[in-house]
C-alpha positions as CSV (number, residue, x, y, z in Angstrom):
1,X,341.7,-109.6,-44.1
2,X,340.6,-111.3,-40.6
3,X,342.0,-110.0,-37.2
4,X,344.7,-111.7,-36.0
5,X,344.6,-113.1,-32.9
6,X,346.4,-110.5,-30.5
7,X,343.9,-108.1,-32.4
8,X,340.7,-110.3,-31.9
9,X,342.3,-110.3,-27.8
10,X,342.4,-106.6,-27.9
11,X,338.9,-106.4,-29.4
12,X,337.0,-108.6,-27.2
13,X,339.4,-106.9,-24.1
14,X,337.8,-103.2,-25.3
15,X,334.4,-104.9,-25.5
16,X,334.8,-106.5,-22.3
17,X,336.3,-103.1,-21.0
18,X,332.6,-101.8,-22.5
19,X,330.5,-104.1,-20.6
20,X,332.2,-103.5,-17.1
21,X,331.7,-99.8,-17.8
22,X,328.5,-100.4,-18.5
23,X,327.8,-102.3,-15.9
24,X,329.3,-100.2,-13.5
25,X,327.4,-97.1,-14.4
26,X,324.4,-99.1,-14.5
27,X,325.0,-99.4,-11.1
28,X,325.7,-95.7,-10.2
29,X,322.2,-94.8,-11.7
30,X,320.7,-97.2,-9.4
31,X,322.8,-96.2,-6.5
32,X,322.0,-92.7,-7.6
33,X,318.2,-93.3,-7.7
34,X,317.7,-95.2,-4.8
35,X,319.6,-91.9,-3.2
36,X,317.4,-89.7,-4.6
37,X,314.4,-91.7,-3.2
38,X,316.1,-91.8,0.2
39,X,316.6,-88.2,0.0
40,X,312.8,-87.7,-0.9
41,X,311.7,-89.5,1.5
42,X,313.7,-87.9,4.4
43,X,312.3,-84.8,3.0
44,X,309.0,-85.8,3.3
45,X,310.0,-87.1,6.6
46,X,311.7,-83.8,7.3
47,X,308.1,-82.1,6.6
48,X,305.9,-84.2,8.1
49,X,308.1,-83.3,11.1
50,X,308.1,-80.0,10.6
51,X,304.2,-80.5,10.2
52,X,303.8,-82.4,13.5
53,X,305.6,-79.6,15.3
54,X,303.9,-76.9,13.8
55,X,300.4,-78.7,14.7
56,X,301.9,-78.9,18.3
57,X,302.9,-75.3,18.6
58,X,299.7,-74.4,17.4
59,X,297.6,-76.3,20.1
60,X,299.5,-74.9,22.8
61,X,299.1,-71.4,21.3
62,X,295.6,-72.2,21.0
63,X,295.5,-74.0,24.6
64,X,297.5,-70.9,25.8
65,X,295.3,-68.3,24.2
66,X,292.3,-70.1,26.0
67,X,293.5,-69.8,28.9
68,X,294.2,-66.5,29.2
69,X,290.8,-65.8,28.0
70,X,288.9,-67.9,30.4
71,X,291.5,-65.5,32.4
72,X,289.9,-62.5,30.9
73,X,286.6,-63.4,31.1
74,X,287.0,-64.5,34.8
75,X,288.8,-61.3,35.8
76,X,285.6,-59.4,33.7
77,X,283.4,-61.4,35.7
78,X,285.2,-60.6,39.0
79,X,284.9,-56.6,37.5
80,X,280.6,-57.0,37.1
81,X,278.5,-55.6,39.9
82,X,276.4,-58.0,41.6
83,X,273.8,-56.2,40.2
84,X,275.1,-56.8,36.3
85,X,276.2,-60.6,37.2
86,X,272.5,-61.0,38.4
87,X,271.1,-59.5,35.4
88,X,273.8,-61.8,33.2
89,X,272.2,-65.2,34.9
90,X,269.1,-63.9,34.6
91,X,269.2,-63.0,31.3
92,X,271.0,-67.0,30.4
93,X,268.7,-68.3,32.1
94,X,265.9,-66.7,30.2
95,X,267.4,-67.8,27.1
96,X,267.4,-71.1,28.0
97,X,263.4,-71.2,29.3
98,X,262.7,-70.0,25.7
99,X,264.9,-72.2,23.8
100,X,262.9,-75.0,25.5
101,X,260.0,-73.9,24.5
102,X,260.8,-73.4,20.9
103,X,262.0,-77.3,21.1
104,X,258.9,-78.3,23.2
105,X,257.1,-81.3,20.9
106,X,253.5,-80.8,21.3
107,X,250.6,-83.7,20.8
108,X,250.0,-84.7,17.4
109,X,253.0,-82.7,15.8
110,X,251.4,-79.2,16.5
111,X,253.8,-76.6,15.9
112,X,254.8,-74.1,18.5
113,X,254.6,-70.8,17.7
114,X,256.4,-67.5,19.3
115,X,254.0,-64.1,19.7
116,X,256.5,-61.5,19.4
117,X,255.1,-58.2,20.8
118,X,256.8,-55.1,19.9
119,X,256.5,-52.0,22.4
120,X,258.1,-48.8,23.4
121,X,256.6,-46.4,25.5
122,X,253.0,-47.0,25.8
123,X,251.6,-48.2,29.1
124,X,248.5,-49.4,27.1
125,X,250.2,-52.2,25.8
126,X,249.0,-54.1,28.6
127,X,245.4,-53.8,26.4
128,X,246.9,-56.0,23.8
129,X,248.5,-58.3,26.4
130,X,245.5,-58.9,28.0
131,X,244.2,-59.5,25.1
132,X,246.6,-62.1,23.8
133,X,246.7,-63.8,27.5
134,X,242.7,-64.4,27.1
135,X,242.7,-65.5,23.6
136,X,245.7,-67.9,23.3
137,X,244.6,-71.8,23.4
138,X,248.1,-72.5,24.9
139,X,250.8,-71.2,26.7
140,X,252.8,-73.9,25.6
141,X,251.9,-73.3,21.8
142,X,251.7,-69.6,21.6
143,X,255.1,-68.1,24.2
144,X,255.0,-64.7,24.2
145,X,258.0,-62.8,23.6
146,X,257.9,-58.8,24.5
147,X,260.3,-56.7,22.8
148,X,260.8,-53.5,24.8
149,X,262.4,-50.5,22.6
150,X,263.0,-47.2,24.5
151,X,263.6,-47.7,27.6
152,X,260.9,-46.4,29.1
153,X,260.6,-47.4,32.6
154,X,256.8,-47.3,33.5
155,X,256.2,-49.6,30.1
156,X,258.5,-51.8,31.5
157,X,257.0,-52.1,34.5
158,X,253.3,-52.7,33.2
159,X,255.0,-55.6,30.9
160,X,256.6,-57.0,33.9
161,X,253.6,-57.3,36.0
162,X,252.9,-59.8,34.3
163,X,255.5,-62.2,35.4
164,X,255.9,-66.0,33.9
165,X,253.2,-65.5,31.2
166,X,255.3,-63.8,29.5
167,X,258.9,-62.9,28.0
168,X,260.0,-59.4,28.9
169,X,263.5,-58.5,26.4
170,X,264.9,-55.1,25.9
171,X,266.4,-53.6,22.4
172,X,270.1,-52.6,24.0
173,X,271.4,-50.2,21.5
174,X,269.8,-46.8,22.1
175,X,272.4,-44.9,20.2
176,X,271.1,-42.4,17.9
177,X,271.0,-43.7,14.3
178,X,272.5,-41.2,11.6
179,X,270.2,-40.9,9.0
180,X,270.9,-39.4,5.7
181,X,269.8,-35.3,5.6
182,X,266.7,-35.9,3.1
183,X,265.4,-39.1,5.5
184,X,265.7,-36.9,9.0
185,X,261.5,-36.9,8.8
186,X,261.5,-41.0,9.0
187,X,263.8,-41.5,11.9
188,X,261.0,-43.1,13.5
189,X,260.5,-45.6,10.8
190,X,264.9,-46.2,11.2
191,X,264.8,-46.7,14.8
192,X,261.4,-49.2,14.4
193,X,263.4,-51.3,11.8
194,X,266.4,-51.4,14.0
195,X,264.1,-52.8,17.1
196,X,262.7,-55.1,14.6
197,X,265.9,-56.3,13.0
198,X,267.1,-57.4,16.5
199,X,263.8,-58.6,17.5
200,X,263.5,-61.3,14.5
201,X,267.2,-62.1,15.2
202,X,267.0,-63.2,18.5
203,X,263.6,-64.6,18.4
204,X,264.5,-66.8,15.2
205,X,268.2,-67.8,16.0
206,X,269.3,-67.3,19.7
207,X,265.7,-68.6,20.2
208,X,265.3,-71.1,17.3
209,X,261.6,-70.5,16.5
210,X,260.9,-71.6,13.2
211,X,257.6,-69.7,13.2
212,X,256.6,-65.7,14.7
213,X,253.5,-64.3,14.4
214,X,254.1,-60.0,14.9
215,X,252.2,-58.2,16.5
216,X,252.5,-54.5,18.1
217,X,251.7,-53.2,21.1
218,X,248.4,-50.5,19.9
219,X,246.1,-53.8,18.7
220,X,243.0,-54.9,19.6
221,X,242.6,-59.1,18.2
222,X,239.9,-60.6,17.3
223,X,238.7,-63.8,19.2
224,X,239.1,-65.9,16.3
225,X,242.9,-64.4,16.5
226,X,245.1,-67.6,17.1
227,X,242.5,-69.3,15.0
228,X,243.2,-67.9,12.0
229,X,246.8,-68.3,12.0
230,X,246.4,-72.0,13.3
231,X,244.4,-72.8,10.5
232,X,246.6,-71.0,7.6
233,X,249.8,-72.2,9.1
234,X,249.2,-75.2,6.7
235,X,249.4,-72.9,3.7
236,X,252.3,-70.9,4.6
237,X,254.2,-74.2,5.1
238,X,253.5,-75.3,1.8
239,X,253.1,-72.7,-0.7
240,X,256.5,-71.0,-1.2
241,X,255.0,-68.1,-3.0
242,X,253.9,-66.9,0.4
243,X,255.2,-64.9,2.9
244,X,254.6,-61.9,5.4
245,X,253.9,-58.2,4.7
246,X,254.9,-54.8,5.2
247,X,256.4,-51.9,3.4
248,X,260.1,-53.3,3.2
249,X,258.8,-56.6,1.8
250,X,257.0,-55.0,-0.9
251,X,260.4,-53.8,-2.7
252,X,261.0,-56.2,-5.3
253,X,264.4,-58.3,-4.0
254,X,262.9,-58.5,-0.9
255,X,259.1,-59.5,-2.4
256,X,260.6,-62.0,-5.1
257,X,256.7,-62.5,-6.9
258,X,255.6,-63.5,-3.2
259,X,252.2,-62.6,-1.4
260,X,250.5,-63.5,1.5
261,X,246.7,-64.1,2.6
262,X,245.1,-62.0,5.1
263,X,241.3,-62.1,6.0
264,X,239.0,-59.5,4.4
265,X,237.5,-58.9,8.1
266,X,240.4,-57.8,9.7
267,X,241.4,-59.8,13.1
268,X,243.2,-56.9,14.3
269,X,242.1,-53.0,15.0
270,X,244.7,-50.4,16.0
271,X,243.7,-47.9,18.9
272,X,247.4,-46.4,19.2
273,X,246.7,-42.8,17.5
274,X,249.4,-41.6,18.2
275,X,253.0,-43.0,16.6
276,X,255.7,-42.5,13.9
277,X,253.1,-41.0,11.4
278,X,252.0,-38.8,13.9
279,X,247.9,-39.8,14.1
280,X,248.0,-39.3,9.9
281,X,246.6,-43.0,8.7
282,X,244.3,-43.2,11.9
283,X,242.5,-40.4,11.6
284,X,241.9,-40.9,7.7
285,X,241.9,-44.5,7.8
286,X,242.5,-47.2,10.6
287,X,240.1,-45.5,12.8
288,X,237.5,-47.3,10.5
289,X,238.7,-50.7,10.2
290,X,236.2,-53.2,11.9
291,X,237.3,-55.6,13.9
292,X,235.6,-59.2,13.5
293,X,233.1,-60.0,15.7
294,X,232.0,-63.7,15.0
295,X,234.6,-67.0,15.9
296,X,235.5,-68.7,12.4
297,X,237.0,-72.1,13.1
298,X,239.7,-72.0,10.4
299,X,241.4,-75.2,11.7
300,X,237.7,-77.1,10.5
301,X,238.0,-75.3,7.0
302,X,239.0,-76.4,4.2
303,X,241.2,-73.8,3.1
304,X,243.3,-75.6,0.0
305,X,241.5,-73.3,-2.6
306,X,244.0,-70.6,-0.9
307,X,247.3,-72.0,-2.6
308,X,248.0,-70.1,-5.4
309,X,247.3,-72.4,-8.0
310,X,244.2,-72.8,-6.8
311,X,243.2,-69.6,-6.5
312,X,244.5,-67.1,-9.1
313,X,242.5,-69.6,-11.7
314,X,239.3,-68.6,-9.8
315,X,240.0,-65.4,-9.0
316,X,241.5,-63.7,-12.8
317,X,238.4,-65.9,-13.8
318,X,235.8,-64.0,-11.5
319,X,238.0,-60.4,-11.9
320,X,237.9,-60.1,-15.8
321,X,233.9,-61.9,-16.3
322,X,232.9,-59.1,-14.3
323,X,231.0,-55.9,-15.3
324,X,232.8,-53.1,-16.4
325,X,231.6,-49.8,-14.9
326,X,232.8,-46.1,-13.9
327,X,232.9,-44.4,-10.8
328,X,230.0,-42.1,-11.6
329,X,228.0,-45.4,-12.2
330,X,228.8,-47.1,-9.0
331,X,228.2,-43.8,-6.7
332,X,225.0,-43.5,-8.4
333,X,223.7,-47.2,-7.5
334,X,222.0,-47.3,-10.5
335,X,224.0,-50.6,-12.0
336,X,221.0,-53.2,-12.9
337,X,222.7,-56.3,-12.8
338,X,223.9,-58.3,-9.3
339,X,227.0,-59.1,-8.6
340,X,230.7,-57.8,-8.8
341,X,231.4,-55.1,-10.7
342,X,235.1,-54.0,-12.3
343,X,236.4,-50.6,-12.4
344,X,240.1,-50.7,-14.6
345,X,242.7,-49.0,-14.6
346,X,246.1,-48.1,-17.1
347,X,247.8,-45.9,-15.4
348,X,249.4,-44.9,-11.9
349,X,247.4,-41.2,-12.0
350,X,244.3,-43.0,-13.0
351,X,244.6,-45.3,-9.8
352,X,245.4,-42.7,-7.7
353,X,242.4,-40.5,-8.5
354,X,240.1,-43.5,-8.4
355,X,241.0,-44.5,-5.2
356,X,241.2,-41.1,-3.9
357,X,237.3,-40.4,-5.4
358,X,236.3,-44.0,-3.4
359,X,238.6,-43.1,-0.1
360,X,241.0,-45.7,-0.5
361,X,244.5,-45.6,0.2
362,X,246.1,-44.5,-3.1
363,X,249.9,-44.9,-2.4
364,X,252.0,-47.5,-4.1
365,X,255.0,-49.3,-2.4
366,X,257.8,-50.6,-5.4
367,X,254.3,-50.3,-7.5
368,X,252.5,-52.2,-5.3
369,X,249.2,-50.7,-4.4
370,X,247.6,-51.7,-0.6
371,X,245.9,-54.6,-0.6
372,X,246.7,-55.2,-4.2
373,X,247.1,-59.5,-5.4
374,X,248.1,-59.5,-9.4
375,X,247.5,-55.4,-9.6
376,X,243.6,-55.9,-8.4
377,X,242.5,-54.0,-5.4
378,X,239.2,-55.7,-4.1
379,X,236.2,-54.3,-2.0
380,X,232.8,-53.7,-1.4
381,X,230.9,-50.6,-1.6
382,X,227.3,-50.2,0.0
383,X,227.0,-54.5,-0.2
384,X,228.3,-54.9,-3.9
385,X,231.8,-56.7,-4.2
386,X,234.2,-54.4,-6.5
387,X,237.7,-54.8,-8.3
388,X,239.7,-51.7,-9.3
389,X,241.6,-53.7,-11.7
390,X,244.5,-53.7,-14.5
391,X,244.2,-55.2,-17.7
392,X,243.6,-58.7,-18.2
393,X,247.3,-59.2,-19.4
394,X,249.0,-57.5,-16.4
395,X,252.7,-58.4,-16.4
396,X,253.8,-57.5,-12.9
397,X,254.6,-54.4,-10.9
398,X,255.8,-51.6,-12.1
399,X,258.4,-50.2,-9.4
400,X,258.3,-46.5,-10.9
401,X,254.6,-46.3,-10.0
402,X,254.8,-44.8,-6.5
C-alpha cells in the first residue's frame, strides 16, 4: 500500500526534522572543537606565561644572589690583612706569569715543558736547582715550578733566592692525614702522595701544561738531562702504551699494560740519604747508581726502534736466542761463548733468591719486578749483558707475586 500524501508530508517533515538536527549538532562538535583548541591554546599560552615569569624570577634571584656575593666577597676582602691581600695578588699574579708560559708558542712548534721540583725541608735542594738552572737550554722551554711541602722556613728561603728563574708554590694543607692503624709506618709515603696529588693538579690544570717532567729535590742530573727527555718526547707523544713510573702506577688499573723507557745509564743520582725510608735503599742501593758522564744528543737519534712495536720484536727475539745459564755459572766466569746470557725464572721465590744471590732489588709491585719490560729484568755483570727472564710464553703480571 503507498503512503498517502499527509503521510509522505510527515515523512519527509521527520527526515527534514533529521537533517536540521544533524546539522545542528554538526555544528556543536565544531563549535565544541574549535573551543577545545582555544582552550588548549590559552593553556599553552597560560604556561608559556607562567614559563616567562618563572625565567624572570629566576634571573633576578640569580642577579640578586650575585650581588650579595660580590657583597660577600668584597666585605671578605675589606676583612684580609694587607699582608693576606698582598699575598692573594701575588699569588694571581703568579698564576697568570705561568699560564703564559704554558701557552708560550715556541720556534718551529717546540713544546714547552714544566720542571716540577718537589721539596720539603732540605736546604740542599738548591744542589739540584743549580743544577737544573745550568743544564736547561731554555727558560722559556723548560719553567720551573717548585713545590714546597712542609713549611719549612729556611727551604723556603734558599728556593726563593732564586727569584724570577724560578716558580716558588707551597702545598697549603698541612693537616695531619689519618692513616689506617696497620699503615701508621708509611705516613711519609701518605703525606708525599698528598703533595704530589696537588702538585700535578695545579701544574696540569690551573697551569695548563700538557707536559711535566718530575723531579725531586735530593738529584744530581746528568748533562745530557733535558736532552734525553727532548729527544723521547716524540715517543711518548705517539706511543699510547707509554707512560711515567713509580710504585702507584705499577698497580694494574692505574698501569693498564703500559711502560715507559728510561736510559740504562741513569741521568739522575740521588745524594738525599736521608728520607721516608729512612737511608734503607741508599745505603743498599742508590748509593751505587752511576750517573752518566758523556752528552748523548738524543734529539739527532733516531730513536723509532723504541715504540713498542718495534722493539718487543727485537727484544723477545734477542731474550729467548740467548744462552741459558745458572747463577753458579755466571759467578764463576767460566761461560765460553760471547754475548748475553739468560738466567729464567718460574716462580716469585725463585726471583727473589736470584736477585738476592746477584744484589738486585727483589721486590715486586702488583707483580711487577724493578726494572722489569714483559717479566725480563735486564743487566750486565762484570761486562756480559744478562736477562733474568720468564718463560717464553709469559702472559702478564701476576698481582699476587709481591
Amino acid at each position: 500500500m503507498k503512503p498517502s500524501y499527509t503521510q509522505k508530508l510527515a515523512l519527509y517533515s521527520a527526515t527534514d526534522g533529521c537533517l536540521k538536527e544533524s546539522r545542528v549538532e554538526e555544528h556543536l562538535n565544531q563549535l565544541e572543537t574549535k573551543l577545545k583548541e582555544q582552550f588548549s591554546d590559552n593553556d599553552q599560552l597560560i604556561k608559556d606565561i607562567k614559563l616567562t615569569i618563572q625565567e624572570h624570577q629566576s634571573a633576578l634571584k640569580a642577579a640578586a644572589n650575585a650581588e650579595n656575593n660580590q657583597s660577600i666577597n668584597d666585605n671578605y676582602e675589606g676583612e684580609l690583612s694587607d699582608e693576606e691581600k698582598w699575598k692573594k695578588e701575588k699569588e694571581d699574579e703568579e698564576v697568570r706569569q705561568i699560564r703564559a708560559l704554558s701557552e708560550n708558542k715556541l720556534p718551529g712548534g717546540a713544546p714547552v715543558i714544566a720542571v716540577l721540583v718537589f721539596a720539603c725541608n732540605r736546604v740542599t735542594v738548591s744542589r739540584c736547582l743549580d743544577q737544573l738552572i745550568k743544564n736547561r737550554p731554555s727558560q722559556a722551554q723548560f719553567p720551573i715550578i717548585v713545590s714546597q711541602d712542609c713549611a719549612h722556613k729556611p727551604t723556603a728561603e734558599v728556593i726563593a733566592s732564586y727569584g724570577e728563574q724560578l716558580f716558588h708554590i707551597e702545598q697549603p694543607d698541612l693537616s695531619e692525614i689519618v692513616i689506617p692503624p696497620k699503615e701508621k709506618k708509611f705516613k711519609g709515603y701518605y703525606k708525599i702522595s698528598r703533595h704530589y696529588g696537588w702538585a700535578l693538579n695545579q701544574t696540569l690544570f690551573k697551569y695548563n701544561f700538557d707536559t711535566v717532567i718530575i723531579v725531586e729535590d735530593d738529584l744530581d742530573l746528568s748533562t745530557d738531562f733535558f736532552e734525553y727527555f727532548l729527544g723521547t718526547y716524540p715517543l711518548l707523544q705517539k706511543d699510547p702504551t707509554l707512560c711515567y713510573w713509580d710504585d702507584w702506577i705499577r698497580q694494574p688499573e692505574q698501569r693498564r699494560n703500559r711502560a715507559c723507557i728510561r736510559p740504562e745509564l741513569s741521568r739522575t743520582r740521588t745524594f738525599g740519604k736521608i728520607g721516608v725510608s729512612n737511608g734503607h735503599f741508599f745505603e743498599k742501593h742508590l748509593k751505587y747508581i752511576k750517573l752518566n758522564e758523556k752528552f748523548v744528543p738524543f734529539t739527532k737519534l733516531n730513536l723509532s726502534y723504541l715504540l713498542k712495536d718495534n722493539y718487543d720484536v727485537q727484544f723477545v727475539k734477542q731474550v729467548y736466542e740467548s744462552p741459558v745459564i745458572t747463577y753458579q755459572e755466571l759467578k764463576s766466569g767460566l761461560i765460553v761463548h760471547e754475548g748475553p746470557v739468560r738466567i729464567p725464572y718460574h716462580t716469585n721465590d725463585i726471583y727473589k733468591r736470584t736477585s738476592k744471590m746477584l744484589g738486585l732489588m727483589e721486590d715486586f709491585r702488583s707483580g711487577v719486578p724493578r726494572t722489569g719490560y714483559r717479566g725480563v729484568v735486564s743487566f750486565m755483570y762484570k761486562g756480559r749483558r744478562v736477562y733474568l727472564a720468564p718463560n717464553a710464553n709469559w702472559k702478564g703480571y701476576d698481582p699476587s707475586w709481591s
